[in-house]
N, C-alpha and C positions, 0 to 999 in steps of 0.2 A: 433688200427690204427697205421700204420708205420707212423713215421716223420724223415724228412732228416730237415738239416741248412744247410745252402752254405752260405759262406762267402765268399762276393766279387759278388755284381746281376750283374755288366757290366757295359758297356756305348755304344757309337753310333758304335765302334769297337773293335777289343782287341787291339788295339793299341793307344786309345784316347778316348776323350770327355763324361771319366766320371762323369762329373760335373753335365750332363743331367741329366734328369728325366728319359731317356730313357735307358733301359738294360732289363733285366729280360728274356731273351730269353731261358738262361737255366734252369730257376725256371721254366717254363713254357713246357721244356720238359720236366721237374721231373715230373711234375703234369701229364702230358701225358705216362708216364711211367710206375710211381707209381699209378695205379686208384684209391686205398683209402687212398694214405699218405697223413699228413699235410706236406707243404714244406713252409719253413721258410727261407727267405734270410735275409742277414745283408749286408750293403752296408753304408759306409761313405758319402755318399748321397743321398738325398732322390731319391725316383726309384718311377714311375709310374706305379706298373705291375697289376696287376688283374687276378683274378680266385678266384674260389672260396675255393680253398682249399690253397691258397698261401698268408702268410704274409712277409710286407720286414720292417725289422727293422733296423732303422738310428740307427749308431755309430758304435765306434772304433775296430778292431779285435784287440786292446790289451790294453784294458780297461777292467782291470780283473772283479771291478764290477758289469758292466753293462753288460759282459760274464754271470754269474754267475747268474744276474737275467732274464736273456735271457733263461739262462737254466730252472729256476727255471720256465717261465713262458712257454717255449713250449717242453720241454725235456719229458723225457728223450731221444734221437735221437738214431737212427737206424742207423743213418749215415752223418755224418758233415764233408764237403767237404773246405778244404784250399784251394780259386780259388782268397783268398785276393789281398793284396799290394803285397805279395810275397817278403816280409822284413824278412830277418832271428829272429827278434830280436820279431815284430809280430808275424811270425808263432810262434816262443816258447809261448808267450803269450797265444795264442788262445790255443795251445792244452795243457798247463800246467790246464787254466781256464775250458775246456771244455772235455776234457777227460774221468773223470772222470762221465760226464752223457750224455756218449757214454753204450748203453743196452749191456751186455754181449753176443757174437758172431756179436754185431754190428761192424762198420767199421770209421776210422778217417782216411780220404782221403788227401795228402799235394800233390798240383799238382806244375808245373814246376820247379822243383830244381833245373833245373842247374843255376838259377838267384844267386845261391848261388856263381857263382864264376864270377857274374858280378857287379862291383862294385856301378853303378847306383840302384843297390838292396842291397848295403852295404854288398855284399860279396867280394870275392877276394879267395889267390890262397888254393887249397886245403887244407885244416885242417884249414883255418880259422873260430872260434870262433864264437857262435852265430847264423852260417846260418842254413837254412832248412835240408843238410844234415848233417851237425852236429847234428841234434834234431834226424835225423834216427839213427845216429851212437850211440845218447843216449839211443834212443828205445834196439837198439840191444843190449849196457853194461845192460842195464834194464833188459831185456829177460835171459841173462846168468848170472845177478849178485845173482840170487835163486840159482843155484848150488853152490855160496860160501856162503849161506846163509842170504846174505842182501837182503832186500827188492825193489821192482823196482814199474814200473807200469806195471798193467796189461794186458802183451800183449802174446795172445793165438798164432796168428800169425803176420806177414812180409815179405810184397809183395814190392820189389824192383822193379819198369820195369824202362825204359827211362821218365825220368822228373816226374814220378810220385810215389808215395808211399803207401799202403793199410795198417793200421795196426787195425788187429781184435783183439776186446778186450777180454778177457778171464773172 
């Protein structure tokens, strides 16, 4: 059985009132998608979604050890999707935490990046430190630092498009 994690179920829009119970719209396409995966949300508040193949689990995407037994309890994942707070400092969190029980040819998804150069997302101006594509730009020293013989993580591929990121793990 495939399993995806999305971090970050929603609220009443993407622009507000996540405090609700109400999101889950995209877990709910996963599951319509995916016909035999488990899909697993994580959301910093509690979420009201239902199906049957869908769990949402309260807390933090940078709370490395309640990452780690999130993993431990629905992992290994096919695919774990950054749709979070979109905080540079959380995104490294989450995929430092969760990477590593991403399934080999699976996929760790970081969506809207350019929050990285808006400071309400505690980014700011290009090569600032910490944000989301800083973490691609780490991927990529990772990917090329085997030819000088240190070790990175492992990533087979790196799909750059607009605001989003793909990286399959090797």
């Amino acid at each position: 059985m495939r399993r995806l994690l999305e971090i970050g179920a929603g609220g009443v829009t993407s622009k507000g009132g996540y405090q609700s119970a109400l999101g889950g719209a995209s877990l709910r396409m996963w599951q319509d998608y995916f016909l035999r995966a488990r899909i697993v949300g994580l959301d910093l508040e509690a979420k009201a979604v239902t199906g049957r193949r869908i769990r949402v689990e309260r807390g933090s995407q940078d709370d490395r050890p309640f990452l780690l037994g999130l993993a431990a309890r629905h992992g290994p994942f096919d695919v774990v999707i950054d749709d979070g707070s979109r905080i540079g400092r959380h995104q490294w969190a989450s995929f430092e935490a969760l990477f590593d029980s991403v399934v080999p040819g699976g996929m760790y998804i970081i969506e809207d990046l350019a929050t990285a150069y808006v400071p309400a997302y505690e980014g700011g101006p290009v090569g600032e430190p910490g944000t989301s594509v800083q973490l691609v730009k780490d991927v990529v020293d990772s990917v090329l630092r085997r030819h000088a013989g240190r070790r990175g993580h492992p990533v087979a591929e790196l799909h750059v498009y607009d605001e989003i990121a793909f990286i399959v793990r090797s």
